[in-house]
N, C-alpha and C positions, 0 to 999 in steps of 0.2 A: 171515753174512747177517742175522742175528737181529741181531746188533749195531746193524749200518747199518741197519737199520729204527727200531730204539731211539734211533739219535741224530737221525735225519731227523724222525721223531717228538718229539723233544725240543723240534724247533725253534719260535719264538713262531708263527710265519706256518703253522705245518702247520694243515693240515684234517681232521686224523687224530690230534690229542694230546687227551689222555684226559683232562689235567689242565684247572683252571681259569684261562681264560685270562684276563688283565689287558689292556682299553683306556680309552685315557685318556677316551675317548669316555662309557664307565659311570659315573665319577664324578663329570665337569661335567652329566649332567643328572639326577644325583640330586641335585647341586647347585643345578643352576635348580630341580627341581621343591621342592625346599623352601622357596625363595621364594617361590614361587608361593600368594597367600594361599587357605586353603582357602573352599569355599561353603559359606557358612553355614547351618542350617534357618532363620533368620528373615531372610534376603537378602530386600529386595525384590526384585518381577519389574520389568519395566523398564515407564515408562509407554506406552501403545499411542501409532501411531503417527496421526500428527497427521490431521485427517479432509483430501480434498481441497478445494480452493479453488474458490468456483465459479464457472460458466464466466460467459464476459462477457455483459453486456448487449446484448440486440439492437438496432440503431436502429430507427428505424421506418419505414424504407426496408424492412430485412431484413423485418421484420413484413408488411409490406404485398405487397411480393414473395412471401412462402412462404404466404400467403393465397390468394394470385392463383393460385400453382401450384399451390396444394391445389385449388381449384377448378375449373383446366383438365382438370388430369388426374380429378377424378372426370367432368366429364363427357367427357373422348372416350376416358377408358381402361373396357373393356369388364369388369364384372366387378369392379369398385374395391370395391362394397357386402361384397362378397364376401370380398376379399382380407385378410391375418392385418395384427398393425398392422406387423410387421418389413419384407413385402411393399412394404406402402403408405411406408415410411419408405426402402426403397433404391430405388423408382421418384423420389420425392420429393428424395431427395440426387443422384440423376443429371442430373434435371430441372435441380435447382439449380445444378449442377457447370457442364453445358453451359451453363447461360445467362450463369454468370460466368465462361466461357473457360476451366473445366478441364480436362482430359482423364482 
């Protein structure tokens, strides 16, 4: 019995051999990784990333319009003096939204 343990044990594919097993797998990526050029301490860092673009010019329709609704809604919304500027900025896009047929 000890035998047939020994040779089952011999075999490459066990999960139970003691010795060290060979794949071919171990040697191509010691292989890549030695190509692999090392990082240097004097690497640059990469330059930062580009700033955004800025947004378009309004016409002066849009100007005139987001005037007009600034000033509707302070006077019939109750509490406008009041409200934080994020408030007054999501009444203010809704307003807009509805008039230009968003949803």
């Amino acid at each position: 019995m000890s035998e047939l343990i020994r040779r089952v044990n011999s075999q490459p594919n066990s999960p139970f051999s003691n010795g060290p097993s060979y794949s071919p797998l171990v040697k191509s990526s010691r292989m890549m990784l030695s190509r692999i050029a090392p990082l240097h301490p004097n690497r640059r860092t990469p330059p930062p990333p580009l700033p955004r673009p800025p947004p378009p010019k309004k016409s002066k329709k849009q100007i005139e319009m987001e005037e007009r609704i600034e000033e509707e809604l302070s006077e019939t919304v109750e509490g406008w003096s009041c409200m934080t500027d994020e408030e007054r900025r999501n009444l203010r896009r809704a307003r807009i939204d509805a008039e230009l047929g968003y949803e």
